[in-house]
N, C-alpha and C positions, 0 to 999 in steps of 0.2 A: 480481380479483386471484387467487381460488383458480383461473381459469385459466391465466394466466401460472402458476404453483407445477405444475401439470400440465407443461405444455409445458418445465418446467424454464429459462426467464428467472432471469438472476440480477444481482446489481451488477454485473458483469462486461457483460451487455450496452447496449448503448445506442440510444434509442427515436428517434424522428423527432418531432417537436412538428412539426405542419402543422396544427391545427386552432386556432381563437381562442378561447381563451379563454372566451368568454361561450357557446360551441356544446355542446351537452351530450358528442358523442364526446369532447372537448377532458381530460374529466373521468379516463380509464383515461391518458390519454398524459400527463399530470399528477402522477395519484397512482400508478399502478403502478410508475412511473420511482421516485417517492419511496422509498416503500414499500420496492421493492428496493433500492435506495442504486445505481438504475443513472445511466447519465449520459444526457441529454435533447443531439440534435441539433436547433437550429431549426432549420426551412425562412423564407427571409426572408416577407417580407407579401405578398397577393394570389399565392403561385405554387403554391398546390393544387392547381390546374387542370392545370398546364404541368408535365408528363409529364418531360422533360427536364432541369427544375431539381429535379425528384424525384430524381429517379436520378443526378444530379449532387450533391448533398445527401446521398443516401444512399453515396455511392461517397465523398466528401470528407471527412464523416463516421465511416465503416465502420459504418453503422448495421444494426443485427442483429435490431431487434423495428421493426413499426409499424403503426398501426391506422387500417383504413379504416371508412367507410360503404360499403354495397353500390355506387351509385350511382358514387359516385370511383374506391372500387376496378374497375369495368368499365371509367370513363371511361381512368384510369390504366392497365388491362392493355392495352385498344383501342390508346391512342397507345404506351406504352413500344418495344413490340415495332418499333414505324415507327424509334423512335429510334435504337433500338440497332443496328435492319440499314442506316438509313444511318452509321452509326461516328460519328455525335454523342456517345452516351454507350453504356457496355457497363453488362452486368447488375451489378446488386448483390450484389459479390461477398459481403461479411458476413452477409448479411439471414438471417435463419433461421426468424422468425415473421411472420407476416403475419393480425393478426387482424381480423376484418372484425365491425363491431358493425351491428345492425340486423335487418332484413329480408335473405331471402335475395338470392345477387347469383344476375342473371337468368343 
């Protein structure tokens, strides 16, 4: 949390919930959201993966904060960029933080 208070997150923005619950990441996307009194977008079930309903989600949403594992976040940078230059989905215009929990991303 005292990251988020750095990067200046506040109620005002709003996080992406794509992790389950029972996943330890699940834990900042949960209570940072609290904590700040910001607003939590879901992602529906099983579309972590799928790059496209990310950034669909986050563009539907206007979601402005959201946190990866090393591993998603590559998987997710690899594919978005495919998405966005076929005009499936554009960038995330709100997104402002993107905090990556874990191990370094390769």
């Amino acid at each position: 949390i005292q990251a988020l208070q750095i990067q200046q997150c506040s109620s005002e923005d709003v996080f992406l919930m794509k992790t389950v619950y029972t996943f330890d990441v699940s834990v900042p996307e949960i209570w940072e959201t609290l904590v700040l009194g910001a607003t939590t977008c879901v992602l529906g079930p099983h579309l972590h993966l799928d790059a496209e309903a990310i950034l669909a989600t986050m563009n539907r949403g206007n979601v402005t904060a959201s946190v990866f594992v090393p591993s998603l976040l590559d998987l997710f940078l690899d594919n978005a960029e495919g998405v966005i230059a076929s005009g499936r989905q554009t960038r995330p215009a709100k997104l402002r933080y993107v905090h990556c929990i874990g191990s370094e991303p390769r």
